[in-house]
N, C-alpha and C positions, 0 to 999 in steps of 0.2 A: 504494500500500500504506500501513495504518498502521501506524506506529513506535510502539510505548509508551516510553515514559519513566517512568522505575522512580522511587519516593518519596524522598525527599533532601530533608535540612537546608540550610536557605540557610546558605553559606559555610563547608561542615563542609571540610575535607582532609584528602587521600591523597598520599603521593609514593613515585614511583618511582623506584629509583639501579640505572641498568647501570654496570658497572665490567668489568674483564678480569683475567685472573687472569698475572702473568709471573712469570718467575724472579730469584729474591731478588738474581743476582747481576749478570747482564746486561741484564736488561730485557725478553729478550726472551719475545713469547708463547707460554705453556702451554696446552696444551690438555688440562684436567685437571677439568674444571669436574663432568661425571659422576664421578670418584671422590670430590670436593668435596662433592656433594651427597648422596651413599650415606652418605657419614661424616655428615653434619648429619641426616640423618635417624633413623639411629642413635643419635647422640648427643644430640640435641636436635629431638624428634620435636612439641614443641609450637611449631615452627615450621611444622607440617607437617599442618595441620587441616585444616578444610572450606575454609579461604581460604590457603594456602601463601605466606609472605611471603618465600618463596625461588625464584626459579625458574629456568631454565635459556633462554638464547636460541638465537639463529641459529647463533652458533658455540660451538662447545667451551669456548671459553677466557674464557665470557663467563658472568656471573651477573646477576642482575637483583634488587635488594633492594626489598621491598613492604609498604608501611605497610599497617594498619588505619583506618578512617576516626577523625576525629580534629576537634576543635574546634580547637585553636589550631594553631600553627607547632611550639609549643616542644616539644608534646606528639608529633607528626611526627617531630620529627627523633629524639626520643629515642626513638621505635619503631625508625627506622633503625638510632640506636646500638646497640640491644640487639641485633639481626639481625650489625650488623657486626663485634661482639664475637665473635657464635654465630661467623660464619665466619672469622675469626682464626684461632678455637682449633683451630681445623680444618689453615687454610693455611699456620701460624706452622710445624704439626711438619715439615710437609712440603717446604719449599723455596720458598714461595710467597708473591709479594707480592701486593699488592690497586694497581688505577692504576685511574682516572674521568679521562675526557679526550675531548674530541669523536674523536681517531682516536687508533693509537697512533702513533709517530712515526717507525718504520722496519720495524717487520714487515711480509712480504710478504704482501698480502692474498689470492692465490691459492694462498697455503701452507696458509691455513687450515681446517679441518676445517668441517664443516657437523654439525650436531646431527641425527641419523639421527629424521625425524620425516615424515612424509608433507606437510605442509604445508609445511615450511623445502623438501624436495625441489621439490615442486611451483613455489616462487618464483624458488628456483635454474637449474631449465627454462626458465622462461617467458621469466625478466629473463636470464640469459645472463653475460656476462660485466659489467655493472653488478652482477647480484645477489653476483656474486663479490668487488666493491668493499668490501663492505657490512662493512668493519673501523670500526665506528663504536660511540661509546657516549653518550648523552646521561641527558637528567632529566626525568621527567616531571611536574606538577604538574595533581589531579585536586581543584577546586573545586564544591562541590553547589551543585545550584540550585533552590529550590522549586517551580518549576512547570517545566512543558517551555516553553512560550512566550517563556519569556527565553532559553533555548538559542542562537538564531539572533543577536539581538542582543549578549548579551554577547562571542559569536565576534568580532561587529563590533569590540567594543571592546577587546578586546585584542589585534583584527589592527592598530590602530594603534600600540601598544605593541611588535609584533613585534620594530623594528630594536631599540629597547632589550633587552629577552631577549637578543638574538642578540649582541649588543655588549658584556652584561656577563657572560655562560658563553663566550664563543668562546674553544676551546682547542684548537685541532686547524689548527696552521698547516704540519705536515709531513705530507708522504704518503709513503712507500715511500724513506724516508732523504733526503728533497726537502721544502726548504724553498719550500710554494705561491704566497708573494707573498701568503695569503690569512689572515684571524684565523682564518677556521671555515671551512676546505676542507668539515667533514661538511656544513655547510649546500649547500652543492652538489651533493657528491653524494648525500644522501638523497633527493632530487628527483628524482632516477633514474629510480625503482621508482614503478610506475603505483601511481596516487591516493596519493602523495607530495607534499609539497611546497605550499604556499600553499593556505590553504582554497576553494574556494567560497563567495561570500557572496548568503545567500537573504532575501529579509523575513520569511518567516514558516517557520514547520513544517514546514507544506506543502511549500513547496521544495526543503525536503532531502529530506522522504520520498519527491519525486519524481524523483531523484536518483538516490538509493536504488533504486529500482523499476530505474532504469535500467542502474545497476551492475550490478543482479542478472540481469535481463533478457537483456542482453549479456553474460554469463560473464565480466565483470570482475573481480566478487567473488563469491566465495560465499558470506561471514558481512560482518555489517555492521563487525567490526571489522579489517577488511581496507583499510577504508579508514583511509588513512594520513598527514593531513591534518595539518600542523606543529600547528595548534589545530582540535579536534573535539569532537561532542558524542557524550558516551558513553551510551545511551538505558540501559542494564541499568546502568548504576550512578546513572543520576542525576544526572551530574556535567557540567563542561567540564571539558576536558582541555588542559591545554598546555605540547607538546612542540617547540618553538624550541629549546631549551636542549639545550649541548655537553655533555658530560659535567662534573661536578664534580668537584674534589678534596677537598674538608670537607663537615664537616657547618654549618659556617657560612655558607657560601658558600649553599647548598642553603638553608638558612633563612633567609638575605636574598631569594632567586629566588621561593619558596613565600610568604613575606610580602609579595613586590610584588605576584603574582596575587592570592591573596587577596582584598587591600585593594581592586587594580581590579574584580574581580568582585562583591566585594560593596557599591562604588563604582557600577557598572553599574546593580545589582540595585537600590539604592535611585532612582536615576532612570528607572529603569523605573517602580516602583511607584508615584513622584511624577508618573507620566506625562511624561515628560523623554525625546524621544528620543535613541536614540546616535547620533553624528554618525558618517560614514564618509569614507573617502577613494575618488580611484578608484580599480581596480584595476593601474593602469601604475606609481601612486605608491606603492602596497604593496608591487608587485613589483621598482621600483627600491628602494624599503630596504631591501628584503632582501638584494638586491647590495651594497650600501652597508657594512650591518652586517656582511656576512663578510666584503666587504675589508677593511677599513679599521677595525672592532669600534669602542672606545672610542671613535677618531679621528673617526668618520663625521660626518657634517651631513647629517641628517635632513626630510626633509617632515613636516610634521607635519600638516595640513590640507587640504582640499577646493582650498584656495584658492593652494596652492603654498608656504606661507609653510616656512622652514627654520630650523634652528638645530643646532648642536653637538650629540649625542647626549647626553655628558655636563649639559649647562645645562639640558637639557630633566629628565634625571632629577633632576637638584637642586630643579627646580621640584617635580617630580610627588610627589618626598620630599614634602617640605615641604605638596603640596595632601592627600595622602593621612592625614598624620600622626592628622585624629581620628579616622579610621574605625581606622587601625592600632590608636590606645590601646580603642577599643570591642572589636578584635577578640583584642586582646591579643599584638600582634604587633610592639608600636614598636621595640625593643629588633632584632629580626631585619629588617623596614624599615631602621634605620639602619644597621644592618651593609653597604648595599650601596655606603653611604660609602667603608666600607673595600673595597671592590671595583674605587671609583674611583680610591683614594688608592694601593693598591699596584700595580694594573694589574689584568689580566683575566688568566687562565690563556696567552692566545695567548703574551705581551707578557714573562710571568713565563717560560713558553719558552724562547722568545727570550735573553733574558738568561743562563739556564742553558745554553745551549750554547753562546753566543760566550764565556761565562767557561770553557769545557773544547773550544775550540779546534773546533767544532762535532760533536762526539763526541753523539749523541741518545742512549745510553744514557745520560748521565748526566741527561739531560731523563726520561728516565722511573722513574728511581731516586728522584731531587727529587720528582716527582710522588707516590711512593709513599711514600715518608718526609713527606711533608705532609699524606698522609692518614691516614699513622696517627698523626702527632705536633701535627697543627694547627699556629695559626700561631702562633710566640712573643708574650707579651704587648703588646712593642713597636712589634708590628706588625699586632695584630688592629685 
């Protein structure tokens, strides 16, 4: 079959933030997200267009906030701001806090409600008792590409980058009041749920759409966005897409994550068009980083090459800073680039965890209360 690939600006962005909605006072999750949305509608109905930059997920207690397409980083996040403002004024009368975090850190995930929609049923059937895991919130970052033919290669290129994504978002080290031994327990379990989890990697077009034909083929999928591939090519928007990333708590954070992609894809894109091909790894050494990067996040020692070669997850992103730097100032993005400094300097979401609950005696409400007071207050200047 052919896939068309819709028209798109090289290196325009789009970001996506799911978050959870809990109670202001314990933490824990509400399932309130349909009354949440009846009010935003109501009251702020230019959220609510031809493209809705509000929308509703798999569960109840979950929102999903949606830019418009956008030339820079800076200009992104502050679509988010406005969005997160809109649903404050919403959540604030009523009881309700806002938390972004790869899971949450003690709700029961078979407590939770499923969004009454024919397709969330349908996934809930099929995947069983995984799809009922599915207490997860991450970040998505959607970079245009001008032509379809870079599609395939750029995946390449930021499948090597993967451990880093996963290393510096990993937020989700408890499950079900259980501390996993892991940074990003979601990065595990989202792998779960068929065409999840580590992309495919094709030479050309062709490849995927032959792919494709076979998803469909075989009642895998019914829509092409069913497939659910940590990094994927989104053909109706034009875009890559990539979804490594835990959940966030700022909007700074999210504008360091959104300016690494970026940079690499429009990185990519220029050695494409210099006829420069993108180097790849195997796929063993993809799929050990990825272990790597949810053990162990910051910590990891990474493959970085064809050839086996390793190094520190951290060292490696201080180099890629530093190689990335002029395309960031082209794109206008240095300033959210070096924020991810500060991502190494304080820790990662896992690690800052961590700390919040051995200071309250491992009590995980007050881990998601911290979570939620940081995002609505960011971080003080001392520490951004």
């Amino acid at each position: 079959m052919e896939i068309d690939f819709a028209p798109s600006e090289q290196s325009t962005i789009g970001l996506e933030w799911e978050m959870a909605l809990v109670d202001k006072h314990g933490g824990e999750l509400v399932s309130l997200a349909p009354q949440v949305l009846e009010r935003l509608a109501a009251e702020h109905p230019e959220l609510f267009g031809d493209v809705p930059r509000i929308h509703q997920e798999l569960l109840l207690n979950t929102l999903e906030l949606v830019t418009g397409v956008h030339r820079t980083v800076a200009e992104a996040t502050a679509d988010l701001g406005e969005s997160l403002a809109a649903v404050r004024s919403i959540t604030d009368r009523i009881g309700v806090e806002l938390f972004s975090a790869g899971s949450h850190p003690f709700s029961q995930p078979r407590l939770q409600p499923v969004t009454d929609k024919e397709r969330y049923a349908k996934l809930i059937d099929r995947t069983q008792w995984w799809g009922r895991q599915m207490v997860i919130y991450g970040v998505h970052v959607h970079v245009g590409l001008d032509r379809r033919d870079k599609a395939m290669p750029v995946l390449d290129a930021l499948v090597n980058y993967f451990p880093h994504f996963q290393a510096l978002s990993a937020s989700s080290p408890f499950w079900s009041g259980e501390d996993t031994g892991y940074a990003s327990q979601r990065a595990l379990m989202f792998q779960q749920l068929p065409t999840a989890g580590l992309p495919f990697q094709f030479p050309d077009w062709a490849g995927f759409e032959h792919y494709v034909d076979d998803m469909l083929e075989t009642g895998v999928i019914d829509l092409i966005n069913e497939i659910r591939w940590d990094i994927r090519p989104v053909p109706r928007l034009g875009t890559i897409e990539m979804r490594v990333c835990d959940g966030l708590s700022t909007l700074e954070e999210i504008g360091a994550i959104g300016a690494l992609t970026q940079c690499l894809v429009e990185e990519a894109s220029r050695s494409l068009d210099a006829g420069r091909p993108i180097p790849t790894m195997p796929p063993w050494n993809v799929q050990e980083n990825k272990w790597r990067a949810a053990r162990y996040g910051l910590d990891a020692i990474i493959i970085l090459d064809a050839a086996c070669n390793e190094k520190l997850v951290t060292e490696h992103l201080a180099e890629t800073i530093e190689r990335l730097a002029p395309i960031a100032e082209d794109l206008g993005c240095a300033s959210q680039l070096y924020d991810l400094e500060g991502i190494m300097r304080r820790g990662a979401g896992y690690q800052r965890q961590r700390r919040v609950a051995e200071a309250h005696g491992g009590d995980l409400r007050a881990v998601v209360l911290e979570e939620a007071r940081l995002m609505r207050e960011g971080y003080a200047p001392a520490d951004a």
